[in-house]
C-alpha positions in Angstrom: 154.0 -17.3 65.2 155.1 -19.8 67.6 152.2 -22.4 68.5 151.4 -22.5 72.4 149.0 -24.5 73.6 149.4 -23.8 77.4 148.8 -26.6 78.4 149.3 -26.9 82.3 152.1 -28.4 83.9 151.7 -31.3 86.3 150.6 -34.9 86.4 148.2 -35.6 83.2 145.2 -36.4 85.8 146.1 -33.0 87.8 146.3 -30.7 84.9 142.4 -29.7 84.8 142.1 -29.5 88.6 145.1 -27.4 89.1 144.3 -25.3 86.1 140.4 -24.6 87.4 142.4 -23.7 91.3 144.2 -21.2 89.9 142.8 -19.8 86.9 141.9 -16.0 87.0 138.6 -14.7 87.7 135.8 -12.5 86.7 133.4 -10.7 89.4 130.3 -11.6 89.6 129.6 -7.1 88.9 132.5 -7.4 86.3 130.9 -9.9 84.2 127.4 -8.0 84.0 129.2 -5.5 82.2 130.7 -7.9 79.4 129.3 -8.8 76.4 130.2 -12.2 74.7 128.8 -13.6 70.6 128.0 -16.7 70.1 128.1 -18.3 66.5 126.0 -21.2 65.9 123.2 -23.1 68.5 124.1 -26.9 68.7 125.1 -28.5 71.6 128.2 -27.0 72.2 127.1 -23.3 71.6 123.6 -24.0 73.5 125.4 -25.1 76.0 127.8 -22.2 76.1 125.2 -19.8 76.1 123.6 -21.2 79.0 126.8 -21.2 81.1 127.9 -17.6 80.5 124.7 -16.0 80.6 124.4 -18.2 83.9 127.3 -16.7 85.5 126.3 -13.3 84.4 127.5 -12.2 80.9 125.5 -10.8 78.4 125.6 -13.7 75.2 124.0 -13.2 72.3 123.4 -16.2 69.9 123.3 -16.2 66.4 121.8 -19.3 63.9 121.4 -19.6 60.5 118.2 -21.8 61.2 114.5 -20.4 61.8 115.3 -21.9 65.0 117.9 -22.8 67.8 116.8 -26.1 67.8 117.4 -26.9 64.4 120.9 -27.3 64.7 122.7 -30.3 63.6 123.3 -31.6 66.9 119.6 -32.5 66.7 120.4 -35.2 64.1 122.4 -37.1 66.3 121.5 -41.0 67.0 123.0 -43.4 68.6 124.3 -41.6 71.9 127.1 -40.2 73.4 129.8 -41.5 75.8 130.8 -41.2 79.7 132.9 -43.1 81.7 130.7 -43.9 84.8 131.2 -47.7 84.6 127.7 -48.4 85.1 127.7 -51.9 83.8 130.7 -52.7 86.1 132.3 -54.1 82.9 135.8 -52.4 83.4 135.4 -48.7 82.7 137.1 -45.9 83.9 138.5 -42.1 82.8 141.4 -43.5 82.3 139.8 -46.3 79.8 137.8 -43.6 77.8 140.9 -41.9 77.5 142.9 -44.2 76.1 140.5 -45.2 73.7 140.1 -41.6 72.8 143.9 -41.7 71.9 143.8 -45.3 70.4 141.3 -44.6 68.0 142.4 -41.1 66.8 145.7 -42.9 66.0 147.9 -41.2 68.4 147.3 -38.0 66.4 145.8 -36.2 69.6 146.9 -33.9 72.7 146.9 -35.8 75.3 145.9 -33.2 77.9 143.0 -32.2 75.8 141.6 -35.8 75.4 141.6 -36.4 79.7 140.3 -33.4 80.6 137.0 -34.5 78.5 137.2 -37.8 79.6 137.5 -36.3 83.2 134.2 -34.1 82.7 132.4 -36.7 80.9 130.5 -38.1 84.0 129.2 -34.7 84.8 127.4 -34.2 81.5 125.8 -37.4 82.0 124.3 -35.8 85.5 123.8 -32.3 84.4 121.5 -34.1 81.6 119.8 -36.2 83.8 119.2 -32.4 86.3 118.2 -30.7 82.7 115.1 -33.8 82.2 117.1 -35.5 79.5 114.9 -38.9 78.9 117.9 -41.5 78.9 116.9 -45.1 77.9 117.1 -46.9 81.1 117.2 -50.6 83.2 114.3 -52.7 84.2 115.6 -51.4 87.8 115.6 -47.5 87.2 119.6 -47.1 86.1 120.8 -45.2 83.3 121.2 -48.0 80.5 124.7 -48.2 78.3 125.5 -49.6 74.7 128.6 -49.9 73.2 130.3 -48.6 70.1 132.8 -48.7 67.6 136.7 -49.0 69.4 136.2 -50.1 72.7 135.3 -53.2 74.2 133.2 -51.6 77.3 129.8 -50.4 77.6 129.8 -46.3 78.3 127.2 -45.1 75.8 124.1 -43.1 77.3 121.1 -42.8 74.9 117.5 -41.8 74.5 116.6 -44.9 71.9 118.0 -43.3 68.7 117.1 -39.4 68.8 119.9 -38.7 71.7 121.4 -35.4 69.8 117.4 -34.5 69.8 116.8 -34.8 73.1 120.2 -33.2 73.9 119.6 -30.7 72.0 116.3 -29.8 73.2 117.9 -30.1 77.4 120.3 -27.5 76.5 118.2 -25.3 74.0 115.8 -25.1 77.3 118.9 -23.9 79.7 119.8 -21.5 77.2 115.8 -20.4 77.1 115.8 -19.9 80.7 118.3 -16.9 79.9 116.4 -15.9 77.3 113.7 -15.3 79.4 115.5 -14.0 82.1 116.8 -11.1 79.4 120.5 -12.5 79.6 120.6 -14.0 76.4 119.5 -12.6 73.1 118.6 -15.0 69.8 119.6 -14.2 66.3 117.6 -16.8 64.6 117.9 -16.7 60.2 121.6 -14.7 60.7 124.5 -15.7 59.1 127.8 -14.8 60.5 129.9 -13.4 57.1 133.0 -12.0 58.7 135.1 -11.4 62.2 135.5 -8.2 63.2 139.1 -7.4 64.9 140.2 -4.5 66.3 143.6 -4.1 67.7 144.0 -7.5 66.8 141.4 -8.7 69.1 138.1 -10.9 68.1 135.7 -7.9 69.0 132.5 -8.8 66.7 130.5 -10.1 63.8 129.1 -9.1 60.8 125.8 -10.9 59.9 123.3 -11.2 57.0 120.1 -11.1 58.5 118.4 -14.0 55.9 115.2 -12.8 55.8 115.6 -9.1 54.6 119.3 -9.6 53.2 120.7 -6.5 55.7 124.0 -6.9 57.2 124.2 -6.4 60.8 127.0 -5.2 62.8 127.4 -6.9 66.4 129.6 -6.3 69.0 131.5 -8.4 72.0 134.2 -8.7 74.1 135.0 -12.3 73.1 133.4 -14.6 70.0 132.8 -18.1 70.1 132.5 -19.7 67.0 130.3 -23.1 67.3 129.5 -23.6 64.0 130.1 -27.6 63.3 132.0 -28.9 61.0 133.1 -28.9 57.1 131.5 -32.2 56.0 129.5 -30.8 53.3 133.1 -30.1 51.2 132.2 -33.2 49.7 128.6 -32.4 48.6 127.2 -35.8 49.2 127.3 -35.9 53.2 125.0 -37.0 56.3 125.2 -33.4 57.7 122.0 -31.3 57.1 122.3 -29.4 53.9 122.9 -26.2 55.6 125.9 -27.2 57.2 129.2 -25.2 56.3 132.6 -24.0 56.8 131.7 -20.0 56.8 132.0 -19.0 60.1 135.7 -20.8 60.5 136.5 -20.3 57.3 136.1 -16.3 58.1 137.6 -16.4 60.8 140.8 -18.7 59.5 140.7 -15.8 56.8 141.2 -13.0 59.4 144.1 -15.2 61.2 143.1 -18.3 62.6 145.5 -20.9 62.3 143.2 -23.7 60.6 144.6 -27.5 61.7 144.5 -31.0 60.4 141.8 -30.0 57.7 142.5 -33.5 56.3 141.3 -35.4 59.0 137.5 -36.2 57.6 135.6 -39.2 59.1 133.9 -42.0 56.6 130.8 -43.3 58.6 130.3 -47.0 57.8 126.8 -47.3 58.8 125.2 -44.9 56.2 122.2 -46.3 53.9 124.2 -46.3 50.0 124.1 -43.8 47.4 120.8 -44.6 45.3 121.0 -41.9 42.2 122.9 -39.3 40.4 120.6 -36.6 41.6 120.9 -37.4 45.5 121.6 -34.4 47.5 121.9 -36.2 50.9 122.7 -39.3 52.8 121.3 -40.6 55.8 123.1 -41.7 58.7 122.1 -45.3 60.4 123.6 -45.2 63.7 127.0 -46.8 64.8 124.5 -48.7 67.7 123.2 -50.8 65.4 126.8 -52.6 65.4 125.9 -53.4 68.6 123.6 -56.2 67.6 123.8 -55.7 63.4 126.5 -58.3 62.0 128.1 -57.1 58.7 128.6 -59.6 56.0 128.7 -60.1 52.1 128.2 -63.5 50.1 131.2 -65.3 50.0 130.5 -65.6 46.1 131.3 -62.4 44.0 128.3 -61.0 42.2 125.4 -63.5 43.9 122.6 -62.7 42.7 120.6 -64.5 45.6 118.4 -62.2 48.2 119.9 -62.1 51.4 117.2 -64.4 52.8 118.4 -67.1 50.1 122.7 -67.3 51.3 122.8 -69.3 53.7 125.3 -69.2 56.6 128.3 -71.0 55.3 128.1 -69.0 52.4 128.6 -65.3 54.4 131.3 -63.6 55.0 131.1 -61.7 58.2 134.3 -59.5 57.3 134.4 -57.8 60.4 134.4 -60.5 63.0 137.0 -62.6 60.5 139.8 -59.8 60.4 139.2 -58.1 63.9 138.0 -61.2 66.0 138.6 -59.0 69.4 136.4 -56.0 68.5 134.5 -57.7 65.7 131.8 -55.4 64.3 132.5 -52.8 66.7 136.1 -52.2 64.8 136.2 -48.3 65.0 135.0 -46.1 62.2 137.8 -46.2 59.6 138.7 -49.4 59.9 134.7 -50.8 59.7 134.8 -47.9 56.6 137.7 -49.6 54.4 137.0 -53.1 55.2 133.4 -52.4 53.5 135.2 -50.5 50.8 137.5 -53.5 50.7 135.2 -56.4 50.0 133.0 -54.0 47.5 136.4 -53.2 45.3 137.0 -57.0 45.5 133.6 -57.7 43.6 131.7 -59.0 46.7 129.0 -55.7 47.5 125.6 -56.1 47.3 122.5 -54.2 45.8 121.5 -52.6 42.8 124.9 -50.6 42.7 127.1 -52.8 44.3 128.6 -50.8 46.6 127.0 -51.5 49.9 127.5 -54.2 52.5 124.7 -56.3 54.7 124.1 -55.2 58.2 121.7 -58.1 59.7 120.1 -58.6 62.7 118.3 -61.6 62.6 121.1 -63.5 65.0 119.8 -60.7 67.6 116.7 -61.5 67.1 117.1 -65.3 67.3 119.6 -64.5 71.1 116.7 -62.1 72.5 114.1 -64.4 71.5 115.3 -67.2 73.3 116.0 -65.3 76.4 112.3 -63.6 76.0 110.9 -66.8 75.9 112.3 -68.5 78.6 111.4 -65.2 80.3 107.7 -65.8 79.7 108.2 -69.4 81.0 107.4 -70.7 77.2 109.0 -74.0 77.3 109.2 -75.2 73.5 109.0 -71.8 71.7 109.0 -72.3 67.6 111.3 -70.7 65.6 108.5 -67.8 64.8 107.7 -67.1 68.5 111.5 -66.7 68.8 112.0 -64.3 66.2 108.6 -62.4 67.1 110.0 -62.2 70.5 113.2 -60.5 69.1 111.6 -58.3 66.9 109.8 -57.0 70.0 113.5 -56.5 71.8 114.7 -54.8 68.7 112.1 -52.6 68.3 112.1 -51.1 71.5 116.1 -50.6 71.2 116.3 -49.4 67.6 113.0 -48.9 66.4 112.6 -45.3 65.1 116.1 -46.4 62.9 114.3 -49.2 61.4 110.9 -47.1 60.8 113.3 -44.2 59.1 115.0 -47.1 57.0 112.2 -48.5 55.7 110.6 -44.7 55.0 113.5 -44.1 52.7 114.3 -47.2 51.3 111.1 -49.1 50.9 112.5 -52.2 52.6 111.6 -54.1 56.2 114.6 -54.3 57.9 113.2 -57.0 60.3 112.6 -59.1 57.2 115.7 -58.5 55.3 119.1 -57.3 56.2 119.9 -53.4 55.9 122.2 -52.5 53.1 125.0 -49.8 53.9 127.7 -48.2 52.7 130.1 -45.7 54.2 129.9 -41.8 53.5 131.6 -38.5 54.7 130.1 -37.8 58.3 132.3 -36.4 60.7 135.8 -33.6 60.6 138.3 -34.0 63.0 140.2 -31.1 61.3 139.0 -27.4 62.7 140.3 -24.2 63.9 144.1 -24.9 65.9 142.8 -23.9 69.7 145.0 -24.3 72.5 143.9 -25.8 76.2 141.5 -22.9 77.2 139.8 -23.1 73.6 141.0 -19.7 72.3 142.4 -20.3 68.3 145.7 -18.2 67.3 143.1 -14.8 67.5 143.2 -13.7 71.1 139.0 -13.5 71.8 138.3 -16.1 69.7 137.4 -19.3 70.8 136.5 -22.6 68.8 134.1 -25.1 70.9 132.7 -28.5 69.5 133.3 -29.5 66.0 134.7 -26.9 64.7 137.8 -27.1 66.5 140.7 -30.0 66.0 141.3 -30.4 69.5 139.6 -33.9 70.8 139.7 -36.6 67.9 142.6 -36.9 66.1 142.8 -38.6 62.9 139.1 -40.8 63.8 136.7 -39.7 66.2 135.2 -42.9 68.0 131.3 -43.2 68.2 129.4 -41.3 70.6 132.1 -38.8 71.7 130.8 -35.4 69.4 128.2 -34.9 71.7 130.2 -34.9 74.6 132.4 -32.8 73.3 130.2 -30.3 72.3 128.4 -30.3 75.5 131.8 -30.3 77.9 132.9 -27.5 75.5 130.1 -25.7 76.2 128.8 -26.3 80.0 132.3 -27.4 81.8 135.3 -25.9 80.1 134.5 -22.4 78.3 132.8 -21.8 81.7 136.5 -21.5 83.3 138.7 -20.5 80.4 137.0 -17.7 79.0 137.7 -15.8 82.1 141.4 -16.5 82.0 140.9 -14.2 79.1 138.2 -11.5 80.1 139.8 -10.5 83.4 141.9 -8.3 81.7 138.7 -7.6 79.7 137.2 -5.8 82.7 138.0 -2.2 82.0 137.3 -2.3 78.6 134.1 -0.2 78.1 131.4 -1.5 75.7 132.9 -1.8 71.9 131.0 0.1 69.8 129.9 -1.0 66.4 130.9 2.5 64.9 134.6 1.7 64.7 136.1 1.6 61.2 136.9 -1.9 62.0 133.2 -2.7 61.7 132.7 -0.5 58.9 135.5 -1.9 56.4 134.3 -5.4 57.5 131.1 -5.0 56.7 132.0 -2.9 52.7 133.9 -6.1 52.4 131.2 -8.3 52.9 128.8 -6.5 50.8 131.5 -6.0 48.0 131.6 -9.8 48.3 127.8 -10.4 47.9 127.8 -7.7 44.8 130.5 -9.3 43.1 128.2 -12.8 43.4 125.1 -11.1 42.4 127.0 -9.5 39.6 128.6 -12.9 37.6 125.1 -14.1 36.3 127.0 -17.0 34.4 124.8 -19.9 32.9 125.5 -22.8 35.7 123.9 -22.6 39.4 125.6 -22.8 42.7 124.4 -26.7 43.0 126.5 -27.2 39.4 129.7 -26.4 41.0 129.0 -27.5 44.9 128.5 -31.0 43.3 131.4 -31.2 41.0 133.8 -29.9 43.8 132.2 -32.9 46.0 132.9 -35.8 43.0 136.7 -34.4 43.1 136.8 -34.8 46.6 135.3 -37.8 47.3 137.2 -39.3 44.3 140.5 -38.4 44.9 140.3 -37.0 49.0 137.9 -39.3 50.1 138.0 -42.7 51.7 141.9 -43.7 49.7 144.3 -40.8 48.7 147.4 -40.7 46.7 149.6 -38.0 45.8 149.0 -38.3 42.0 145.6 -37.8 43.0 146.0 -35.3 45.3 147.8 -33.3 42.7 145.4 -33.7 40.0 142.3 -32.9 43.0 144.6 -29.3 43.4 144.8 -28.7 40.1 140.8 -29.2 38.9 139.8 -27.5 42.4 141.6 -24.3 41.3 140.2 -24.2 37.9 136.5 -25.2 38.9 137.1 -21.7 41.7 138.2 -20.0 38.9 134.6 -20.7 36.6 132.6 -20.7 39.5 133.5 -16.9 39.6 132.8 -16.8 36.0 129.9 -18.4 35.2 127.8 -19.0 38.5 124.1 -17.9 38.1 122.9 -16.3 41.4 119.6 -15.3 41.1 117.1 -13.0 43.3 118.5 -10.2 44.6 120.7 -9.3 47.7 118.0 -7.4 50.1 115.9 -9.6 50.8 114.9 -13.7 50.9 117.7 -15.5 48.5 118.6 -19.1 50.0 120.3 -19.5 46.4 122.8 -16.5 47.7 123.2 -18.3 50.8 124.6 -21.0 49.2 126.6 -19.3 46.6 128.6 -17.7 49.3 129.2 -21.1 51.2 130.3 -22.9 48.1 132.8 -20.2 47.3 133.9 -20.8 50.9 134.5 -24.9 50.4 135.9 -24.5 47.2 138.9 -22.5 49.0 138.6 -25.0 52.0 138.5 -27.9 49.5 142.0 -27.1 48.3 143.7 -27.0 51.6 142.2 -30.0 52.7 144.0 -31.9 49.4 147.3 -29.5 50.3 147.3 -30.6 54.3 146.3 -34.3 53.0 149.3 -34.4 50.3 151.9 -33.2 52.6 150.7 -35.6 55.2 153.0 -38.6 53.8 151.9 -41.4 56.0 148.6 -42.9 57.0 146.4 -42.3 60.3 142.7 -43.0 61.2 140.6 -41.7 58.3 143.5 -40.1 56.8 144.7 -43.1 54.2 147.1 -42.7 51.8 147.7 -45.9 49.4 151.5 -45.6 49.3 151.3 -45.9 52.8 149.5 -49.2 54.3 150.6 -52.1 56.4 151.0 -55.8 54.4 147.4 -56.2 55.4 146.1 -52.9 54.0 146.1 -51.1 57.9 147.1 -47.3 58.1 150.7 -46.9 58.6 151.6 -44.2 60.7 155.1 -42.5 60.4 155.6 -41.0 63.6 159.0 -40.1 63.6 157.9 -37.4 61.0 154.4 -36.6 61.4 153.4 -36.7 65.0 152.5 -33.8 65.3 149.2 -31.0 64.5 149.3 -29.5 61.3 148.3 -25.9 61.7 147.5 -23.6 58.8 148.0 -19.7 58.2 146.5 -18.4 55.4 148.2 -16.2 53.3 146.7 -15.0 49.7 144.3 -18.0 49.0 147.3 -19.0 46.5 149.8 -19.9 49.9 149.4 -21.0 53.1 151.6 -21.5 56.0 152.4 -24.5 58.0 153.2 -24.4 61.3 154.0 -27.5 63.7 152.6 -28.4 67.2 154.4 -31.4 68.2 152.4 -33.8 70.0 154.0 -35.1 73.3 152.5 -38.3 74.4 154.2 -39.0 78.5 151.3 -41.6 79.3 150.2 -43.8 76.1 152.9 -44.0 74.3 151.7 -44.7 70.5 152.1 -48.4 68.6 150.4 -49.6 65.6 146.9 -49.6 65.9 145.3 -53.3 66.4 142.1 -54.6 66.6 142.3 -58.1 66.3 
């Protein structure tokens, strides 16, 4: 199958315009009579289901949460990006788009990347009209930070709960259709399989969680905005329910799967502290904004932070990037800290983790404060008091959850981080209207490829998910369902339905029926060790190979010797998870199979044969610019199919931050 992305013609900056001018339409009667499925209830399929069921299509939702507003989107921190150039610092679409490019590493459509840029002002506005509670200015305007990549300020934030608040504006658009008897909720449902009939996305099957039934659901289009795959590697900041089901179905049933390789290492995460951790926890990229990263200049000190004094820290960041200095993006922060803890130089009881101090912004608010408050000879504890206050107010509820976890002051004595799996740029292959290689089937948020590239820069998921969801599916969906119009309602009795549904329960059975001696947590942790060991942060083929090899035989005992127990009607979070471990143990070995044929390095893809003299990603882009797009064949093969990527405005060079 030949990859088309249709991507309109024209100038780059005309492409969305013309497209929304002369896209097809649906009437306003036509759409009452069409029915569309939404999988998952984050920002970008909130936001979906507001739109549609807005304009008149009947939606219904489905979550595996006890509610919509549970969704990961909700653990979102340090904000998410625009280009309105409130601080009159240099901004512009263009900017953000180039950025967008830079910092994916060129491995990025081009067309896809604008058109959010382009739309990224309106979300900002239609956040502000839902009663989103953006910090703001002494004088009333929106307020901006910056973040990792960029040297402008663009980021919009509600202090650091902006996915929650985000979350919540959308969840209560999508409520107002709930209410008004255009949307319907599937709260504790689990989407287990697609449904295509005549080759055509037409429903669900889902596992209502509470009394184990399956459910058969119907529509003329599916939207799958189910996040992303992070939780391949066990140890993650996503929410423990996070998974790859609902894409990985769907990839099954023919979705073309693409850059599954492309994982994002967070650099801001607080460390690993046991053997028995199940989760990490995220500190925001904003606290690079005014956080300096360093280690002691002398391996192994044994010194508390407090002790080392300045001219024996090494601020890394600002040494090897002086231009962007500790707002290098993601994968570049990520290795340097990685860097200077293989070298002997980390810090803490494990020694992998790196300091992220704020006491300079203390000391540079303080002063300011003071001479604010007209105090003419401030000491050096009025000044720091003073900053504390600033910080507080900026980053506060970060610094109250750091302490809860870690039992340390962070205004007292520098954080300690360390980088972990976050983010996936990988996802379902979509072309420009959204819809993956299944027509009907559309991918929105993270669980598509389309926006990042090889490193997503900070802040830009949630406006992805939310231009996904409120400005682009909006248009695009009709392109589809106007031919959609005299199709009558799709009945759930077709044998499509029923053969889904006997393979889904065969599935379960065959779970339920193992009873092995080792429990679903057993193998979902080993699969993440070989990941993050040999797939995470530095690959290699040898690696690779040997990460193939030990993922296929831990698949093969996990079928033998997984312990499920409960039973399949009813309440059984342990079958829950059985099934989406079975899932990532398939995903897992793609991802090593994309990231081994993948013979270069880009953004958080890094393989060690392939680095600069000064250890930056070297990209080969005479042979691998281009989307790598999977089809799945037995679950032994897999087939790779190429969607060159045709850059006529930035044309890519080697990545520089210095």
């Amino acid at each position: 199958m030949e990859l088309d992305a249709k991507i309109p013609k024209g100038a780059l900056e005309d492409k969305w315009k013309h497209y929304k001018d002369t896209v097809r339409l649906v009437s306003p009667a036509n759409k009452r009579r069409l029915e569309v499925v939404i999988v998952g209830t984050g920002l970008a399929g909130a936001s979906a289901a507001a739109s549609l069921a807005e304009l008149g299509y009947h939606v219904k939702v489905f979550c595996f949460q006890d509610s919509p507003r549970r969704a990961h989107s909700i653990a979102a921190q340090g904000g998410i990006n625009a280009a309105k150039n409130y601080q009159n610092d240099g901004d512009s679409v263009f900017r953000l788009f180039y950025d967008t490019i830079k910092g994916g590493d060129y491995r990025s459509r081009e067309a896809n990347v604008y058109r959010l840029a382009e739309v990224s002002a309106d979300i900002i506005d239609h956040c502000v009209a839902l009663g989103v509670p953006f910090a703001r200015e002494y004088g009333g305007l929106l307020a901006n930070r910056s973040f990792g990549g960029v040297q402008v300020q663009r980021t919009f934030y509600a202090a650091g709960q902006t996915g929650q608040q985000l979350l919540l504006g959308a969840y209560s658009a999508m409520q107002r259709q709930v209410a008004l008897g255009n949307v319907e909720v599937f709260a504790r449902h689990e989407m287990l399989d697609l449904v295509l009939i005549d080759g055509k996305a037409r429903g669900i099957i889902a596992r209502n969680l509470v009394t184990g039934e399956l459910e058969r659901h119907a529509g003329h289009a599916v939207l799958l905005a189910s996040g992303g795959y992070g939780n391949v590697f066990y140890l993650s900041t996503n929410a423990m329910g996070s998974n790859v089901t609902a894409s990985w179905k769907a990839h099954k049933r023919g979705a073309y799967f693409a850059n599954p390789c492309f994982t994002q290492i967070h650099p801001t995460c607080i460390p690993v502290s046991g053997d028995y951790q199940s989760k990490l926890t995220l500190m925001s990229e904003s606290l690079r904004n005014d956080g300096r990263v360093w280690v002691p200049k002398k391996k192994d000190d044994p010194r508390k932070p407090t002790e080392i004094p300045e001219e024996e820290r090494d601020y890394f960041l600002e040494r090897r990037y002086p231009a962007f200095g500790n707002l290098v993006p993601r994968d570049v922060a990520s290795r340097a800290a990685k860097e200077r803890c293989d070298a002997g130089y980390g810090v803490g009881p494990s020694k992998m983790a790196v300091y992220l101090d704020f006491r300079s912004a203390m000391h540079r608010y303080g002063q300011a404060e003071a001479h604010r408050l007209g105090i003419a000879h401030p000491t050096e504890d009025q000044i720091l008091n003073l900053g504390k206050q600033i910080i507080r107010e900026k980053y506060g509820n970060l610094f109250e959850m750091y302490e809860r976890i870690t039992g340390e002051n962070p205004y007292e004595t520098p954080m300690r981080i360390y980088p972990a799996v976050h983010y996936t740029m990988g996802g379902l292959w979509v072309d420009y209207e959204l819809m993956t290689t299944i027509p009907g089937l559309y991918a929105l948020g993270e669980c598509n490829f389309s926006d990042h590239g090889a490193n997503r820069l900070g802040a830009s998921a949630l406006m992805q998910g939310l231009a996904d969801g409120f400005f682009i599916i909006p248009y695009t969906i009709g392109n589809y369902l106007a031919d959609e119009i005299r199709t009558p309602k799709i009945s759930t009795d077709h044998p499509a339905f029923a053969q889904a549904e006997r393979e889904v329960k065969d599935r379960i059975d065959r779970l339920m029926s193992v009873q092995g001696k080792e429990t679903v947590d057993y193998y979902h942790r080993h699969l993440g060790k070989i990941m993050w060991d040999k797939c995470g942060m530095a690959r290699n083929a040898r690696g690779l190979q040997e990460a193939i090899s030990e993922i296929q035989a831990l698949r093969e005992e996990f079928w033998k010797n997984v312990r499920v127990p409960g039973d399949a009607n009813s309440l059984n979070p342990e079958l829950e998870k059985a099934g989406r471990v079975a899932d990532f143990l398939e995903l897992a070995e793609l991802i090593c199979i994309d990231a081994l044929h993948r013979n270069e390095s880009c953004g958080g893809h890094f393989r060690e044969e392939y680095q600069t003299p000064d250890g930056e990603a070297l990209r080969d882009d005479e042979h691998f610019a281009y989307v790598a797009a999977w089809e799945y064949q037995d679950g032994k093969n897999y087939t790779l199919h190429k969607e060159p990527l045709q850059f006529e405005v930035v044309h890519p060079t080697q990545r520089s931050y210095k």
